[in-house]
N, C-alpha and C positions, 0 to 999 in steps of 0.2 A: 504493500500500500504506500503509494508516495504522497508528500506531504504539498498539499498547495495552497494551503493562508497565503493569501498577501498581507504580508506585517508594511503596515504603515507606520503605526506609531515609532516616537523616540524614547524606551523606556533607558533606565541604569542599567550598564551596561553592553547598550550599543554603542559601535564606532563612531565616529565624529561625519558628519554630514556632507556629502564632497562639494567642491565651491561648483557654480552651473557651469553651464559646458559653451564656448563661444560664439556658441551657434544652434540649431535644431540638430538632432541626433538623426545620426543617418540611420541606425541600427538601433533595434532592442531586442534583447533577450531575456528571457524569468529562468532565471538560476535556483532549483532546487535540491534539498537534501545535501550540502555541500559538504564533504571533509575537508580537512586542512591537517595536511602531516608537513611537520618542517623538522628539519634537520640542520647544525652546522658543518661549514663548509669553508675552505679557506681561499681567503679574497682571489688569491693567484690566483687559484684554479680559477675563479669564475670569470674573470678578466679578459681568459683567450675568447670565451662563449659569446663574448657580449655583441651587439652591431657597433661601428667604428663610431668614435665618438662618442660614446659613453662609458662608466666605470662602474664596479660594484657597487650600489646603495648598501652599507654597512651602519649596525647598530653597535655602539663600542667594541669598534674595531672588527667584528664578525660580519659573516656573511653566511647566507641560508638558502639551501633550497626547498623547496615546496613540491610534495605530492598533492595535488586537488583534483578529487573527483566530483562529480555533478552531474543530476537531470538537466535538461535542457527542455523543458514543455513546446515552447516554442517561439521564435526569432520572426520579425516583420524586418521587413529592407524597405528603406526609404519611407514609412512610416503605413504601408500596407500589405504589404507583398509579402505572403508567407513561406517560410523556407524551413519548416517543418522542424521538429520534436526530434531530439538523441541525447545519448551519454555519453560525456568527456573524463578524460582523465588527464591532467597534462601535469609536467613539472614543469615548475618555475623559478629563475633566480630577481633579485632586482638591484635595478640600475639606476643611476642619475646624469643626468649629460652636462654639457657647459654651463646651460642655463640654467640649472639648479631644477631640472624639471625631473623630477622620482617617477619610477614605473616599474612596472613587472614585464620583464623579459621572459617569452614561453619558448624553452628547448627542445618540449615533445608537446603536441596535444594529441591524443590519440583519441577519436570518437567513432560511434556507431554509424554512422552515414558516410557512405562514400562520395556522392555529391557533394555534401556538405564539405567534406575533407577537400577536394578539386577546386570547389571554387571558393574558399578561406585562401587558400593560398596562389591561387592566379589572382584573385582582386586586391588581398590584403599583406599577403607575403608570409602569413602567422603558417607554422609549420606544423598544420593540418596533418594526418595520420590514418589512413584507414584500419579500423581494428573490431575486434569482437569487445564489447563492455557490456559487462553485468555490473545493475548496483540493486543491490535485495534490504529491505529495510522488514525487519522483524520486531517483537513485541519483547524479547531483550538484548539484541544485538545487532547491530546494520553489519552487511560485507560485500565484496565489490568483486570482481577479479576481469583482466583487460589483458588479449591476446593480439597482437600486432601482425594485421594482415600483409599488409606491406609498406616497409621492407619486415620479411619477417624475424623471429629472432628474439624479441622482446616480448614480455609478458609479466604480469604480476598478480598478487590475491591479498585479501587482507580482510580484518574484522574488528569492529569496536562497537564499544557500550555509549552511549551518550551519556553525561553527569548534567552536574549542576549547572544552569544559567550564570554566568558571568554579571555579579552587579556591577562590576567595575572593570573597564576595557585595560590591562596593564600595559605599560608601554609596547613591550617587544610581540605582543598580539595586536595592535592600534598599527605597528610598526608591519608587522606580515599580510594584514587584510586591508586597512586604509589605501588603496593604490587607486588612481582616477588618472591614468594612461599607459598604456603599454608601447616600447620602442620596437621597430620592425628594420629588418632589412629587405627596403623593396626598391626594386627598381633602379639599382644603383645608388640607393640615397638612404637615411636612418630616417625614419619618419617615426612621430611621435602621434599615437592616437590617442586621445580623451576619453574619457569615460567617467558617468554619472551614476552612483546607485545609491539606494536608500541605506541608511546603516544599517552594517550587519548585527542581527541578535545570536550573539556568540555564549553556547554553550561548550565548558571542558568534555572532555573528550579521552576514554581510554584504550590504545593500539591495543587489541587482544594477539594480534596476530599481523605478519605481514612478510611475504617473501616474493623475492622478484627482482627482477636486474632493469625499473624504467631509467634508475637512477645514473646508473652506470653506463646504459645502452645512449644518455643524453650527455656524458662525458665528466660526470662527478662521481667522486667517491664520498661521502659525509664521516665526518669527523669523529662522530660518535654513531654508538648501533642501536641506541633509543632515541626514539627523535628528542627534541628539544622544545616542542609546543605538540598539541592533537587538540581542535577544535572541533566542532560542530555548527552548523545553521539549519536552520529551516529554509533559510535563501532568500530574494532579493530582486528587485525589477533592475535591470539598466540600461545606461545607453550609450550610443559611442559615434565619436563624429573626430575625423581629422583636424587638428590645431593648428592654426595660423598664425597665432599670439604667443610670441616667447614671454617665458618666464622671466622673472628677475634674478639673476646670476646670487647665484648663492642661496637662494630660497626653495622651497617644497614644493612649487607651481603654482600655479595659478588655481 
């Protein structure tokens, strides 16, 4: 049974509200059921990964990757057009570029739709993945598992318990889920997309289980072999539209 409230409210301990987006969003999607497995990682490694012109985004001195999986109910293009319902699973690390504009860099997303995977990555450049994804949500344990169609070779499983509601968002989780753009390399150029979503209502979260090589198959090894955060949401409306407006050099974006 997947879970589909739209949480509007702002209660204790959701994330901080993203500033609006420059423009109408060209794209939305409803992100459901979301985990968040993060891990650390060390800056070096993640530096070769990044598109040119950006650097690790690092919280005292560390740097993190991210397992996140998620329903996707479903995506409107240009504010009608629908491009249909899958499951994703993607790792992520995050960057900041010149202009002090923070984001989430994705290494792998591997999702259930092959269409979807094709044209993610001819329109947007994001490194779409055709794959098999299971995410199963039970009455005391969620768990997932994602077989990589092509290229093949990759694969993984895993399982947790949801906990308590977060009344208070702590830095280094504000730090892993607050992102409102992701950097790409398309087209010969590092383009930086926007993104607007409602805060996330972050519940703790406990790994029961988890084996699989995404991590290593998208060129990191993590520093430790328990992760370092496990979240939960119920999920999130958002939207996404390319940025025209740099940032102010030294700041968190706009």
């Amino acid at each position: 049974m997947r879970v589909h409230r739209l949480w509007r409210s702002e209660e204790p301990g959701d994330t901080a509200p993203a500033p609006p987006l420059p423009g109408p969003a060209l794209m939305h999607q409803s992100w459901r059921d979301v985990l968040f497995v993060h891990w650390p990682v060390d800056p070096e490694d993640v530096a070769p990964l990044l598109p040119p012109h950006t650097r690790p985004d690092t919280l005292d001195g560390a740097a993190h990757v991210g397992l996140v999986a998620f329903h996707v109910p479903g995506t409107r293009v240009a504010g009608v057009l629908p491009a249909g319902s899958f499951d994703e699973v993607n790792v992520r690390v995050y960057a900041v570029d010149g202009h002090g504009r923070r984001s989430t860099v994705f290494l792998t997303m591997d999702v259930s739709s092959a269409h979807i995977a094709a044209a993610g990555r001819a329109i947007a450049g994001v490194p779409y993945l055709w794959a098999d994804v299971s995410l199963r949500q039970g009455p005391e344990r969620h768990a997932g598992a994602v077989r990589r169609r092509l290229p093949v070779g990759a694969a993984a499983r895993w399982s947790f318990r949801v906990g308590e509601r977060l009344e208070e968002t702590p830095p280094l989780e504000e730090f892993l889920t607050a992102r409102w753009g992701l950097h790409v390399r398309h087209l010969g150029a590092t383009l930086w997309i926007r993104n607007r979503h409602r805060p996330w209502p972050l519940y703790r979260a406990e790994l029961l289980h988890y084996e699989g090589n995404l991590l290593r198959s998208a060129g990191l090894s993590p520093l430790t072999e328990e992760p370092l955060s496990v979240l939960w949401s119920p999920g999130t409306e958002t939207g996404f539209t390319p940025s025209t407006v740099p940032a102010p050099a030294g700041g968190e974006g706009p």
